[in-house]
Every structure is written in C-alpha cells, then in structure tokens.
N, C-alpha and C positions, 0 to 999 in steps of 0.2 A: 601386776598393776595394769588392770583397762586403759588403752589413750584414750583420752578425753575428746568427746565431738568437737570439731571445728566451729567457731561461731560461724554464724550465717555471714556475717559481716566479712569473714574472709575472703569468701565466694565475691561476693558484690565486690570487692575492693579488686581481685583478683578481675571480674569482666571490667572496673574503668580502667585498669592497668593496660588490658588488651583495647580499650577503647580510646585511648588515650591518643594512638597513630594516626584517628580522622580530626582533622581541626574543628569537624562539625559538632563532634559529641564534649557536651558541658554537664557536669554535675554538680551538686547543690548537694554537699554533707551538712545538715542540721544537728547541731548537739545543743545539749544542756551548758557545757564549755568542755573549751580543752586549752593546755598548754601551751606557751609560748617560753621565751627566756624572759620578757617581762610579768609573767607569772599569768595567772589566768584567763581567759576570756568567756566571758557569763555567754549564755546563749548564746555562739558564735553559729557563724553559718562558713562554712567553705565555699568556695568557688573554683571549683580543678575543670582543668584544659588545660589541652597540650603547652599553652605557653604560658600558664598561672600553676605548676604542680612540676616539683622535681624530687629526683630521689624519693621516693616511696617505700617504706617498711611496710611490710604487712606482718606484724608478729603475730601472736596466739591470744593476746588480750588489749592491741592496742595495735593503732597504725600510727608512726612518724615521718612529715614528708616534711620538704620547703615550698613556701606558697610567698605567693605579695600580701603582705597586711596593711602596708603602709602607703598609702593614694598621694602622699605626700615623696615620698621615694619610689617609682615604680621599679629601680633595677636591685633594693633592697629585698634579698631572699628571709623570710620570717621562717624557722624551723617551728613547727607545730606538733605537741602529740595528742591523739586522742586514745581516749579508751572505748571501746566498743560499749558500755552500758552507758556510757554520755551518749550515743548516738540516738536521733530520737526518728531521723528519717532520713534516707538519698534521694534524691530524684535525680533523673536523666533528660535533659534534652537536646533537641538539634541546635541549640544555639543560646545566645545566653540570657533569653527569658524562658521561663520556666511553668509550668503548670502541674500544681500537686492535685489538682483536681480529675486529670486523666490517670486509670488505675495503669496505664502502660507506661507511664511515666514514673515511677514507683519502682525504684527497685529492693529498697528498705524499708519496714516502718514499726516500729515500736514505740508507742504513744502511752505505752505504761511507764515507761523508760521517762517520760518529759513530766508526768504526772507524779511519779516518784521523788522526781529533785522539786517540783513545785511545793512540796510538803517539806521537805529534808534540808534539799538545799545543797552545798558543796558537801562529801564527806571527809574528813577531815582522815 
C-alpha cells in the first residue's frame, strides 16, 4: 500500500506552528465550521497567536488545538477541531488585522472547498 500525500494543510499548519515564537505573526484559519464541545460552529474563523492557540495537533485529516472562543471568559481555553476540507482559507499577518487581498498573505486557499458546503451544507 502507497502512503497517502500529505495535505497541503499540514505544511501551512506545520510553518504557523514554527511561527508561533514571534508575538508578531497572527493567522486567520477560515472554515466552513468546525468542532467544539458545544457542538458546531457554522463559518467559524480562527484567530491563532502565540497567546490565543495552545496545544496543536496536526493529524493526517484534521487539526485540534485550544483557542479563546468566549469574549465573555478570556482565561476559558475552548478545544476546537477542524477538518482540513472545512478549511476554505489561512491567511498571515504581522499583527491582528488582516488582508486577503495581498497574494503574500495567503498562505491557504481553497474556495471550492466554501462553495461546496454553500450547496451541501454540514455532512452528516
């Protein structure tokens, strides 16, 4: 049996892991949703920095970290999973506004990926 390619998504997960050590570098994981313990989150977007992102899996078909979800609790860690085909785009910046409009800001993007659940929807 052939091993299977890597998703790309591993790689990008794998450089904000290493990027993680600059307090300057922020990224911006846009999905379709992903997982929490209170169950789904529809078009969620991430916000990972050094001090909004701990514990990071990077599995083979999914990443799980803990993040802040709740603006109401900021020392409440939310454990989140995603799957890689919810992902619809990363972006990078130096700080924590953002621009998907620069292509060097980009470090993901599959917009087939967002256009597929816009029709589908969760799969069950």
């Amino acid at each position: 049996m052939m091993p299977s390619t890597p998703h790309p998504l591993q790689g990008v997960l794998r450089q904000i892991q290493a990027g993680l050590g600059d307090s300057q570098n922020h990224y911006l994981v846009c999905t379709n949703y992903f997982e929490t313990e209170d169950g789904p989150v529809l078009l969620g977007t991430l916000h990972l920095q050094q001090d909004t992102l701990w514990n990071l899996v990077i599995d083979a078909d999914s990443f799980r970290c803990e993040v802040l979800l709740h603006p109401d609790d900021p020392q409440y860690r939310s454990l989140v999973t995603v799957n890689y085909d919810q992902v619809w785009q990363v972006l990078r910046g130096d700080g924590p506004n953002f621009s998907g409009e620069r292509a060097e800001n980009i470090l993901y993007e599959n917009t087939e990926g967002l256009s597929t659940f816009a029709r589908q929807g969760i799969a069950e």
